[in-house]
FIPABA-245277 format. One line per 2 residues: their letters; for each residue x, y, z of N, C-alpha, C, CB. Coordinates in Angstrom, 2 decimals, decimal comma. Last residue first. Glycine has a CB too. Example, Ala and Ser with C-alpha at 12.3 -4.5 7.8 and 13.67 -1.06 7.14 Angstrom:
2
sa) 12,85 -2,25 7,08 13,67 -1,06 7,14 12,90 0,03 7,87 14,08 -0,60 5,72 ~ 13,19 -5,69 7,80 12,30 -4,50 7,80 13,20 -3,30 7,80 11,31 -4,47 9,05 $
This chain:
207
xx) 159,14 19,82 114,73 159,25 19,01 115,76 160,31 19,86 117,33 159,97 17,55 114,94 ~ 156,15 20,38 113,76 156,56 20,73 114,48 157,55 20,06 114,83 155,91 20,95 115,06 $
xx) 154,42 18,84 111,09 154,35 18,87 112,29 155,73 19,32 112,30 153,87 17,66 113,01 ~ 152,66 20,56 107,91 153,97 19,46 108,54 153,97 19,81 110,32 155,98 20,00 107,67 $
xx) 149,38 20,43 107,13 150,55 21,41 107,64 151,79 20,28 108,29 149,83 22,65 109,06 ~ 147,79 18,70 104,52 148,16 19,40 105,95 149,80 19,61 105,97 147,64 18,32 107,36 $
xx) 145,81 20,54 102,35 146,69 19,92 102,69 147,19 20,14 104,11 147,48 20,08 101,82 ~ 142,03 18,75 102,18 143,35 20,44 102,12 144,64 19,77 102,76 142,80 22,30 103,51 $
xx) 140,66 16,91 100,53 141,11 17,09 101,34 142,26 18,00 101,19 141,19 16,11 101,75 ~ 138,02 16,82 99,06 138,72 16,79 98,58 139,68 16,91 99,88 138,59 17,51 97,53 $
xx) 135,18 14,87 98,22 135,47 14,85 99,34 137,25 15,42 98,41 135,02 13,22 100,37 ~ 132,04 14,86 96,27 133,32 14,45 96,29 134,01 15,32 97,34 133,93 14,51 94,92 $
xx) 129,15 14,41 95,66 129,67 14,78 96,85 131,19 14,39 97,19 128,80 14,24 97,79 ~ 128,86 14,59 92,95 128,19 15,51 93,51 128,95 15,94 95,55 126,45 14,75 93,31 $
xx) 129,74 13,02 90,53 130,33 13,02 91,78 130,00 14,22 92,54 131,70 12,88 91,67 ~ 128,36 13,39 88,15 128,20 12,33 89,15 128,76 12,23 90,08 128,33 11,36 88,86 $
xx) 130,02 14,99 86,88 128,77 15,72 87,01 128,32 14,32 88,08 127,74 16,15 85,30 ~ 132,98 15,30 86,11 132,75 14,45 86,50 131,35 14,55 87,18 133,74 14,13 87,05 $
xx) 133,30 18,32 85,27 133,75 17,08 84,08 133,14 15,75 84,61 135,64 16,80 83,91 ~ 132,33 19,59 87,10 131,86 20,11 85,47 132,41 19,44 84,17 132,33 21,63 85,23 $
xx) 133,27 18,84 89,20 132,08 18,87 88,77 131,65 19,31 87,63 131,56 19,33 89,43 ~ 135,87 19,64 88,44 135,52 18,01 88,70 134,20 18,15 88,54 135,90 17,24 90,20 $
xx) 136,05 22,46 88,84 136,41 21,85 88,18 135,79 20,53 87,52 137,24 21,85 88,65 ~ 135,28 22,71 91,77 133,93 22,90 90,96 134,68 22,32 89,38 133,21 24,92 90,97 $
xx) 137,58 22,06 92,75 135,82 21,34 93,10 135,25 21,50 91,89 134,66 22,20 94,36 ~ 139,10 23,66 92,36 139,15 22,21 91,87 138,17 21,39 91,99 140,05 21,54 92,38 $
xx) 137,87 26,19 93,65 138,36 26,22 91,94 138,72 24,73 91,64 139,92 27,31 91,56 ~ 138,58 24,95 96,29 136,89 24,98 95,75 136,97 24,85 93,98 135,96 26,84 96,27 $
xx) 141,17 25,11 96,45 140,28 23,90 96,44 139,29 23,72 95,56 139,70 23,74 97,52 ~ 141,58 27,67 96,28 142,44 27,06 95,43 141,12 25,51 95,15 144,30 26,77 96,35 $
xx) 140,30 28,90 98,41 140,01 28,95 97,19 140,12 28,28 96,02 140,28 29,62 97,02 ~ 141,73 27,23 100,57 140,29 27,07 100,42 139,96 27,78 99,01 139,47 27,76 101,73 $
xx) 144,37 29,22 100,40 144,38 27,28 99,78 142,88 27,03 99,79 145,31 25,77 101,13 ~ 143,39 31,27 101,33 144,15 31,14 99,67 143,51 30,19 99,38 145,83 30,83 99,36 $
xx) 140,45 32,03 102,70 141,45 30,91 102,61 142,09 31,07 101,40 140,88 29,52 102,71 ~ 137,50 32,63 102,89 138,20 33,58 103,40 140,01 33,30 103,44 137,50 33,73 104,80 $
xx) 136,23 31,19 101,10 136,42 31,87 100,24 137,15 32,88 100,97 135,33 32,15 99,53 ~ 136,27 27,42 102,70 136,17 28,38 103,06 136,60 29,89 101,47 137,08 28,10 104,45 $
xx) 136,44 24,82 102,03 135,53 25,31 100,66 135,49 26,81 101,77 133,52 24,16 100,07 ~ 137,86 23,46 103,63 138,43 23,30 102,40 137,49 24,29 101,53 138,48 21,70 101,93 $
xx) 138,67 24,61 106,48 137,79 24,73 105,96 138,12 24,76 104,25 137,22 25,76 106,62 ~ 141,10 22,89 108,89 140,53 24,43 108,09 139,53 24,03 107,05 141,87 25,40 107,17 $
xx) 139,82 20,17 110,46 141,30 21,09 109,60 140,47 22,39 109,40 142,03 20,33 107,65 ~ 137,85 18,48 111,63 138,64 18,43 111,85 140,41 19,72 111,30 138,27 17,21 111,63 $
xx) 136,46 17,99 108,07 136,21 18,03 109,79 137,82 17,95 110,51 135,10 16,38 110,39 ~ 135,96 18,99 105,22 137,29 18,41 106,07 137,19 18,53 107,76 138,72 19,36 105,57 $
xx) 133,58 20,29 104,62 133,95 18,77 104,15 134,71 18,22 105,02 134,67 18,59 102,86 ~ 132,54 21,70 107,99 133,01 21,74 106,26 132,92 20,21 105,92 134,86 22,42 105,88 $
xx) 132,41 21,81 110,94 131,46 21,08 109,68 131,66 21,47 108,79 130,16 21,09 109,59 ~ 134,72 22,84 112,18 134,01 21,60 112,42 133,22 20,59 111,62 133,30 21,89 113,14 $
xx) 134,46 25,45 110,93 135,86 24,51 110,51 135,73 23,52 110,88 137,18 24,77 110,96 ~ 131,46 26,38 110,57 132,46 26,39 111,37 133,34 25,50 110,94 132,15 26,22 112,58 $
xx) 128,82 27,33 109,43 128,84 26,02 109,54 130,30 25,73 110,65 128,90 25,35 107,90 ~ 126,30 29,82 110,54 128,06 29,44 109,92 128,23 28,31 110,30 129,45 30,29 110,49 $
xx) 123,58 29,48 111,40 124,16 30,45 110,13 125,58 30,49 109,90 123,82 31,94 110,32 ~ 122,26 26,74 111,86 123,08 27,89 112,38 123,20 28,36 110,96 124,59 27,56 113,30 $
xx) 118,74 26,40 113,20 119,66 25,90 112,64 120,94 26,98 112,84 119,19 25,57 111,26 ~ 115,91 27,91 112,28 116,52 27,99 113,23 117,56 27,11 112,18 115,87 27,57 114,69 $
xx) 114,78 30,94 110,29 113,81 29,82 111,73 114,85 29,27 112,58 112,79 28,12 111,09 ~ 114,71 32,97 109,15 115,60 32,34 109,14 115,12 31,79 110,45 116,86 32,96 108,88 $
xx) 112,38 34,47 106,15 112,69 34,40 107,89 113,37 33,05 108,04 111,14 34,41 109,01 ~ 112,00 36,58 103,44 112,30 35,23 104,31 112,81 35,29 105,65 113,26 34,41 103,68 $
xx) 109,02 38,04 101,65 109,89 37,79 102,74 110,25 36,64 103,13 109,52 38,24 103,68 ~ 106,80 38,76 100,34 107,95 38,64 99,68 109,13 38,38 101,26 108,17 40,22 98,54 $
xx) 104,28 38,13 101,93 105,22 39,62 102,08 106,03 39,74 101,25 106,06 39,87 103,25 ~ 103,26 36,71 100,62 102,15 37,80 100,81 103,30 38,99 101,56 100,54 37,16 102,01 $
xx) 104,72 34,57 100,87 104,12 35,08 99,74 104,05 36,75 99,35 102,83 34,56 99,87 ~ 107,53 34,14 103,22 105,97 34,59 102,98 105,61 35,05 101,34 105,64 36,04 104,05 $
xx) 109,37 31,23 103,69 109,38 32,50 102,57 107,77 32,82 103,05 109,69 31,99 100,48 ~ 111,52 30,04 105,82 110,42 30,44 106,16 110,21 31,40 105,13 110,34 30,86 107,46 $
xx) 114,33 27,83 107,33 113,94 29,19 105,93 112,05 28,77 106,11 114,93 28,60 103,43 ~ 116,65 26,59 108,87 115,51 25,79 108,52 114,97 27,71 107,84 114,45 24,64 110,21 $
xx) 119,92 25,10 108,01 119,59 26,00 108,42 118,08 25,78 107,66 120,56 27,13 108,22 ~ 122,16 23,08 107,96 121,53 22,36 108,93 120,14 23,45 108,86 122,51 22,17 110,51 $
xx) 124,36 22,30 104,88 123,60 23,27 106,13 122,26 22,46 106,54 123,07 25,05 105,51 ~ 127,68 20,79 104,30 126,13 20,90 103,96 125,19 21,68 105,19 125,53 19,23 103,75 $
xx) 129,25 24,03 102,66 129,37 22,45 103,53 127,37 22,13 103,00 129,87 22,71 106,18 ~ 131,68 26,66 102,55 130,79 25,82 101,93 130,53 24,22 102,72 131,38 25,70 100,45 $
xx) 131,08 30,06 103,43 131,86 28,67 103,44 130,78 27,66 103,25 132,73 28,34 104,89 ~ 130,40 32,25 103,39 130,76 31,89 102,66 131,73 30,79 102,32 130,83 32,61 102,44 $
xx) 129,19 33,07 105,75 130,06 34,21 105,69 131,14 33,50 103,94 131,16 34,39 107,69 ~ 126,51 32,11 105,83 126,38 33,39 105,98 127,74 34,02 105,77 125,79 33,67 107,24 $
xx) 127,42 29,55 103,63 126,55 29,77 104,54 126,69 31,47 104,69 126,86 28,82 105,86 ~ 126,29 27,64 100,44 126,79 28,46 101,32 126,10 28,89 102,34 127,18 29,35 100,82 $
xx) 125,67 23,78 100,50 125,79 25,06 99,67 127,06 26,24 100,54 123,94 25,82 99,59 ~ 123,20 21,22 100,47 125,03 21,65 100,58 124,72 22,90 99,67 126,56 20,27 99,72 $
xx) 120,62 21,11 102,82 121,47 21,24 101,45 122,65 21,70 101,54 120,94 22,05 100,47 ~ 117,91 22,58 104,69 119,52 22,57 104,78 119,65 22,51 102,90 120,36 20,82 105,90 $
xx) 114,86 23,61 104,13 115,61 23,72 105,17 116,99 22,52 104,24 114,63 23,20 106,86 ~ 112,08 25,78 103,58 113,12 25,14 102,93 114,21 24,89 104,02 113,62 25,99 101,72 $
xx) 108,79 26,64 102,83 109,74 26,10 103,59 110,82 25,24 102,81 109,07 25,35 104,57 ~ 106,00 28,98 102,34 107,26 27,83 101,59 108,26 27,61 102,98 108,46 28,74 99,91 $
xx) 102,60 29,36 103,74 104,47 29,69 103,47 104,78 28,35 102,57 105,74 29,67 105,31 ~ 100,04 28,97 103,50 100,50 29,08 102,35 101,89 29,64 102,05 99,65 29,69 101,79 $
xx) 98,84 27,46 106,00 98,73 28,96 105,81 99,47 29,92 104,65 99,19 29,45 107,04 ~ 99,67 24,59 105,85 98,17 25,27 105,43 98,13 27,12 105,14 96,99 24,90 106,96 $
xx) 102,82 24,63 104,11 101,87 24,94 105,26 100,89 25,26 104,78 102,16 25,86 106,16 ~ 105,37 22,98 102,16 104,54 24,33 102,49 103,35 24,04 103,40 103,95 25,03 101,09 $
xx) 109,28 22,02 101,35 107,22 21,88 101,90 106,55 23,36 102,00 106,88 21,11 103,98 ~ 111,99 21,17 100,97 110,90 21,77 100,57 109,51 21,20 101,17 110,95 21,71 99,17 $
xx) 115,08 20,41 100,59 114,16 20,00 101,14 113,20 21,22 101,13 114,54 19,42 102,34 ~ 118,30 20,47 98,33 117,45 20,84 99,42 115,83 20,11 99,73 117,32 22,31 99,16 $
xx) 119,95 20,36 96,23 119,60 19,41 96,95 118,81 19,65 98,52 120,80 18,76 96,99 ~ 122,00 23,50 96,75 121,28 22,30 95,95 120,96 21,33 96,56 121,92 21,73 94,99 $
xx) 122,56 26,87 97,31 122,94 25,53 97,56 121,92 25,09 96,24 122,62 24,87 99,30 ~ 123,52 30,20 98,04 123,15 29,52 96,97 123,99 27,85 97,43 123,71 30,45 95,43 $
xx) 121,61 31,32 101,55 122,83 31,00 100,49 122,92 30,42 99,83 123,71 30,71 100,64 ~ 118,55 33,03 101,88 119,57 31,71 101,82 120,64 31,64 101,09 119,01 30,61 101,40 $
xx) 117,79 36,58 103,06 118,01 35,34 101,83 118,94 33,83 102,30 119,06 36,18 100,40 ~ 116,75 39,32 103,82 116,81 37,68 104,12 116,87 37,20 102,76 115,43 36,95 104,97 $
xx) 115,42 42,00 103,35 116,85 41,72 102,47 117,25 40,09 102,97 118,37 43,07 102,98 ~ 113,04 41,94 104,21 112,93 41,70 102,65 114,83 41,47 102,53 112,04 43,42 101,56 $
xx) 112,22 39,72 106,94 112,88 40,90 106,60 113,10 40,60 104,94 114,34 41,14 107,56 ~ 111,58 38,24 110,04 111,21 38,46 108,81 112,14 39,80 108,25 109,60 38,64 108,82 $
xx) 112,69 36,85 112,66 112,28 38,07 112,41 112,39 37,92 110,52 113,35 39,32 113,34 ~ 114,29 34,48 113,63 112,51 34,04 113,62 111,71 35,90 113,19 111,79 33,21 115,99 $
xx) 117,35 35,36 113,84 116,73 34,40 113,88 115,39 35,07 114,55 117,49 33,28 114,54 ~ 118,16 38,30 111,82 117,59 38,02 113,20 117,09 36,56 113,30 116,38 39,02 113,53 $
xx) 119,94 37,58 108,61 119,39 38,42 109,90 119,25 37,96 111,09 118,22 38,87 109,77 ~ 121,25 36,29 106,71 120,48 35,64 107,53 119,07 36,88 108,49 121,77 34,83 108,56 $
xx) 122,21 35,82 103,77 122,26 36,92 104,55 120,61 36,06 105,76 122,02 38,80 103,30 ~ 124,68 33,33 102,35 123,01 33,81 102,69 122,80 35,34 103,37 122,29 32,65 103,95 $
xx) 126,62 33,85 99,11 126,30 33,73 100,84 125,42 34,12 101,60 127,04 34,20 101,53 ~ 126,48 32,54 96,22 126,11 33,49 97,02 126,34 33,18 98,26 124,95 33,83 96,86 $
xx) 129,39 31,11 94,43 128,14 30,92 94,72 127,52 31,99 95,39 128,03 29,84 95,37 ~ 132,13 30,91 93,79 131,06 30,26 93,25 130,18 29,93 93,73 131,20 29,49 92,82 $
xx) 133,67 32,90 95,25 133,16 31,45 95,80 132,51 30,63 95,04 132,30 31,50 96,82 ~ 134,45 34,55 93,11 135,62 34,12 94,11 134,88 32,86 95,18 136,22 35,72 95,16 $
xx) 131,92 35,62 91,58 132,65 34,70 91,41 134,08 33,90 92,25 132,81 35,09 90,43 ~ 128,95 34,95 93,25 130,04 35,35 93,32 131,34 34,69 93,26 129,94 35,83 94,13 $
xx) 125,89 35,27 90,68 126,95 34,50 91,64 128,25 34,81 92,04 127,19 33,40 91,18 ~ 123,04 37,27 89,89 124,68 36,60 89,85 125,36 36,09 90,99 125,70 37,60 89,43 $
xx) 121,06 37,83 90,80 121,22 37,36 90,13 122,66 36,89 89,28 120,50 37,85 89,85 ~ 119,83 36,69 94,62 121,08 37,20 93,58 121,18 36,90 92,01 122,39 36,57 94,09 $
xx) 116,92 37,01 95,68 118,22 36,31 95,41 118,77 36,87 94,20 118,08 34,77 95,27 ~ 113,35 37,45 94,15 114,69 37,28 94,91 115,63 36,76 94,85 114,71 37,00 95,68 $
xx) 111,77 36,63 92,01 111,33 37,76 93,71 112,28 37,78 94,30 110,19 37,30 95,00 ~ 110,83 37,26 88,31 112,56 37,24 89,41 112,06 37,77 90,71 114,18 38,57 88,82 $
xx) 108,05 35,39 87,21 108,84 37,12 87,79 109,94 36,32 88,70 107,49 38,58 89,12 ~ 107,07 34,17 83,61 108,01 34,20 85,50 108,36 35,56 85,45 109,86 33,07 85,88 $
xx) 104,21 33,47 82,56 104,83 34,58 82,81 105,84 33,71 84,50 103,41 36,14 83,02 ~ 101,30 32,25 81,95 102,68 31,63 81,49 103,43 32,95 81,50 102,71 30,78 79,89 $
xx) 99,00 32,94 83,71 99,39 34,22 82,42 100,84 33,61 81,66 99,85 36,18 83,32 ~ 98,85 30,87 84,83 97,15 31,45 83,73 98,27 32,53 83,23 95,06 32,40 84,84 $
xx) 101,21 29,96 85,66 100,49 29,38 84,78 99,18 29,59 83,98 100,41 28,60 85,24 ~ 103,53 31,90 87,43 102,20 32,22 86,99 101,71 30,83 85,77 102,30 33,98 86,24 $
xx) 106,36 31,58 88,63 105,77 31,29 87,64 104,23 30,60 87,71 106,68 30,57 87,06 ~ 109,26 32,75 91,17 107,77 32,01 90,50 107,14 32,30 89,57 106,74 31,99 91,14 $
xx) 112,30 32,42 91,82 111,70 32,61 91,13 109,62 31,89 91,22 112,76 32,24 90,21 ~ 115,06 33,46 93,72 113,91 32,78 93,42 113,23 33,41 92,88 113,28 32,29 94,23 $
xx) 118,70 32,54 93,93 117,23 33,05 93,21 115,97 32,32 93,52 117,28 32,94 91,65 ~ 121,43 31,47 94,23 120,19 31,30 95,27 118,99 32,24 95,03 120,69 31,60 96,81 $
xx) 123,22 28,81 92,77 122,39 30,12 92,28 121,69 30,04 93,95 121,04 29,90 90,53 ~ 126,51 28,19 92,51 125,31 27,14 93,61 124,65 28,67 93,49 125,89 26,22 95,78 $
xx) 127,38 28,90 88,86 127,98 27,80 90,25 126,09 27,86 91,23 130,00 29,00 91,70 ~ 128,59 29,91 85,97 127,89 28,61 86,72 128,05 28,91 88,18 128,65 27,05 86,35 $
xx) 127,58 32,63 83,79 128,51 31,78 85,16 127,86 30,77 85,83 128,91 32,73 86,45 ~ 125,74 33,89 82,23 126,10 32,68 82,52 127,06 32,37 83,06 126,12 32,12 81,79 $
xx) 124,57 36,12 83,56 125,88 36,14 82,50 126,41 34,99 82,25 127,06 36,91 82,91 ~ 122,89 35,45 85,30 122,39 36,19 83,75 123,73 36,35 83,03 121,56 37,95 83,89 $
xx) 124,00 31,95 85,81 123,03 33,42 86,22 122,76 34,04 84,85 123,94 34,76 87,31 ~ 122,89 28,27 86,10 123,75 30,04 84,60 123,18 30,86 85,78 122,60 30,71 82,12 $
xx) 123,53 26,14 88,46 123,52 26,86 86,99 124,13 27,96 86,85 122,30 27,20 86,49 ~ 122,64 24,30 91,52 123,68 24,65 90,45 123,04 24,98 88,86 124,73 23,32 90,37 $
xx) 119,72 26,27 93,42 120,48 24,66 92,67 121,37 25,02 91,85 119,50 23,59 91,69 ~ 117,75 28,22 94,04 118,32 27,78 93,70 118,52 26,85 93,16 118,59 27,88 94,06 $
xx) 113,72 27,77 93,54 115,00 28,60 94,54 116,08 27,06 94,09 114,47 28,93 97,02 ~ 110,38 28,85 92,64 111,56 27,45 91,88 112,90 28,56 92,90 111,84 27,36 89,03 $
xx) 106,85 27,74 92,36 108,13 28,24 92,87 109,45 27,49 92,56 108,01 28,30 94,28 ~ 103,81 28,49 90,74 105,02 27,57 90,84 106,11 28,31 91,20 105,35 26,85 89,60 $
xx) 100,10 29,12 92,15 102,14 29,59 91,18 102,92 28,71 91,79 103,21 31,50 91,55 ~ 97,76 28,65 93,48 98,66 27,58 91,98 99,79 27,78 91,22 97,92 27,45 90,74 $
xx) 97,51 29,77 95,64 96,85 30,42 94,19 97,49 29,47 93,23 97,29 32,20 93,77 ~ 99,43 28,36 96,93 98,11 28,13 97,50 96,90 28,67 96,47 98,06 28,91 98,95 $
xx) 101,92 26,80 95,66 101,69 27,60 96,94 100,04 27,35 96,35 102,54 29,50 97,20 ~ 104,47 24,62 94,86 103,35 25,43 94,19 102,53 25,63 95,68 102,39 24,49 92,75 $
xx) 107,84 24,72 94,93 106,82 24,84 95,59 105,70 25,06 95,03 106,97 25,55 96,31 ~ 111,51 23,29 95,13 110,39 23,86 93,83 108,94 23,59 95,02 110,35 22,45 91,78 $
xx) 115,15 23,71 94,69 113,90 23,35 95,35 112,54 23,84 94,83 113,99 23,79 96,64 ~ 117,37 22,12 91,91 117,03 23,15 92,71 115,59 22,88 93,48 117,01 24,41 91,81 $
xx) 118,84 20,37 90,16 118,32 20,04 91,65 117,76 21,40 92,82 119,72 19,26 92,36 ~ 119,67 22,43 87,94 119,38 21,72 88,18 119,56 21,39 90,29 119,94 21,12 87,05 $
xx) 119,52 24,52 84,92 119,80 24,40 86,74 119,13 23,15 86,53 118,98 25,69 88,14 ~ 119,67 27,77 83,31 119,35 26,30 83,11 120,30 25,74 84,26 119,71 25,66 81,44 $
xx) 117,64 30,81 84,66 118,80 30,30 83,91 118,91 28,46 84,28 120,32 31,31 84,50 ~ 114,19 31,55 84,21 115,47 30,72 85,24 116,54 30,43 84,08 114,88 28,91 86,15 $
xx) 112,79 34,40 82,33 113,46 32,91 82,53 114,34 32,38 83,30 113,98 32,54 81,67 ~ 111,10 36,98 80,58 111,91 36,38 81,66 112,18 34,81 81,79 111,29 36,79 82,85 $
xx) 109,48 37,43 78,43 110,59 37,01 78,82 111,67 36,65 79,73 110,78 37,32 78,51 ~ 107,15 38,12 79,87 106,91 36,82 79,11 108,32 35,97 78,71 106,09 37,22 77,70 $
xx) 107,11 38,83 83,60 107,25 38,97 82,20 107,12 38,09 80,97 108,22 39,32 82,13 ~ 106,70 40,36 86,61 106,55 39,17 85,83 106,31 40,02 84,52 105,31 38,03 86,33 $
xx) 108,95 41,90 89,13 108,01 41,96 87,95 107,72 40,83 86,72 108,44 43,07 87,32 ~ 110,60 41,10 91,09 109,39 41,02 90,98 108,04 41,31 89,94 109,36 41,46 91,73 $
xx) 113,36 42,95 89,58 112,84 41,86 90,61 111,46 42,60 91,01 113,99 41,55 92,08 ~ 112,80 43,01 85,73 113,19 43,71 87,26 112,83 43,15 88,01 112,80 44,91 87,69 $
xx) 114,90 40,21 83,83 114,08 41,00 84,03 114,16 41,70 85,32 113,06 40,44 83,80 ~ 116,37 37,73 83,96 116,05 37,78 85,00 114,90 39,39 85,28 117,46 37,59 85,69 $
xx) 117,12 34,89 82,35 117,16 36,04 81,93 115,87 37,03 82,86 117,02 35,85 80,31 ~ 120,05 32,91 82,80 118,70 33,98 82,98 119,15 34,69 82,19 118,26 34,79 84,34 $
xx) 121,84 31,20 80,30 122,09 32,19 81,21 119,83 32,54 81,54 123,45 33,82 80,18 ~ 121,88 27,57 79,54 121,68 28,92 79,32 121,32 29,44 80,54 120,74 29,22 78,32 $
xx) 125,15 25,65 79,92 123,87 26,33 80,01 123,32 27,19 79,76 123,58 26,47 80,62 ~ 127,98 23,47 79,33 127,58 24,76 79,41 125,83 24,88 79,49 128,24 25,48 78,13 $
xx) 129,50 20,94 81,38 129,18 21,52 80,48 128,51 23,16 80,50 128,48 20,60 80,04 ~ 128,02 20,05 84,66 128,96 19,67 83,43 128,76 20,38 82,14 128,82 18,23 83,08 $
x) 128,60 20,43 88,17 127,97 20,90 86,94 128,88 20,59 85,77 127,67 22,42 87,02 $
């Protein structure tokens, strides 16, 4: 992310308003469902205090009444990861506190029976490490609910950026903090390097 944005403005969750508004984002995932509202979940931006980093809100927007309501996800981001961490629950059990962790560049569809679907993107995962996710999301309309279908819910020191080492975008890590704070740095000067590769330092061998 480069530069500055405007913040949401996120009103009470689920209540549609004239003021309400997605804070300013980009590559986030987007659905129009089956009554013709427009859906819009995460991607890098503002929350309501404008802090940047990977949002995982969702939002839809009414076109006969030009009104968005806030249905979920965090309206702020956490600032020691820059970003949210999903809350998964029960794999294939529905539940109002389910959410995805704030990513970008995701994948989107919807079903005759009028769910949203969203599956991986680089972002966060359930305990707040960052990579790209494999994890497949199930939103009901008609419940306000997300269900966590399959895929994993922690990416593991295997699948971060740095395969093989500790987890460069881990928020449970001094030096993984240290990183990420240089990640997101670069991305907010160098906005084209979306998938820049930083490598943690290694540990001197033993002898």
């Amino acid at each position: 992310m480069a530069g500055s944005c405007q913040p949401g403005v996120y009103g009470t969750l689920g209540v549609a308003s004239a003021t309400n508004v997605p804070g300013g984002r980009q590559y986030a995932a987007g659905w129009t469902d089956s009554n013709g509202n427009f859906w819009l979940f995460g991607g890098p931006g503002c929350d309501s205090a404008g802090t940047q980093g990977l949002l995982n809100d969702l939002w839809k927007f009414n076109p006969a009444t030009n009104e968005w309501a806030w249905m979920g996800g965090s309206n702020k981001v956490l600032y020691t990861a820059y970003g949210s961490p999903g809350i998964y629950g029960t794999q294939g059990v529905p539940s109002v506190s389910n959410v995805p962790g704030g990513r970008w560049i995701s994948s989107g569809w919807t079903d005759s029976s009028g769910n949203l679907w969203l599956f991986g993107g680089e972002g966060y995962d359930s305990v707040g490490a960052r990579g790209y996710l494999n994890d497949l999301w199930r939103f009901t309309p008609s419940t306000n609910e997300w269900t966590w279908i399959s895929g994993t819910s922690t990416l593991g020191i295997n699948n971060c950026y740095q395969p093989g080492s500790e987890c460069a975008h881990s928020m449970h890590s001094a030096h993984g903090a240290l990183i990420e704070m240089i990640h997101l740095f670069l991305e907010r000067r160098v906005p084209h390097l979306p998938h820049l590769v930083l490598q943690p330092r290694q540990r001197a061998s033993q002898s």
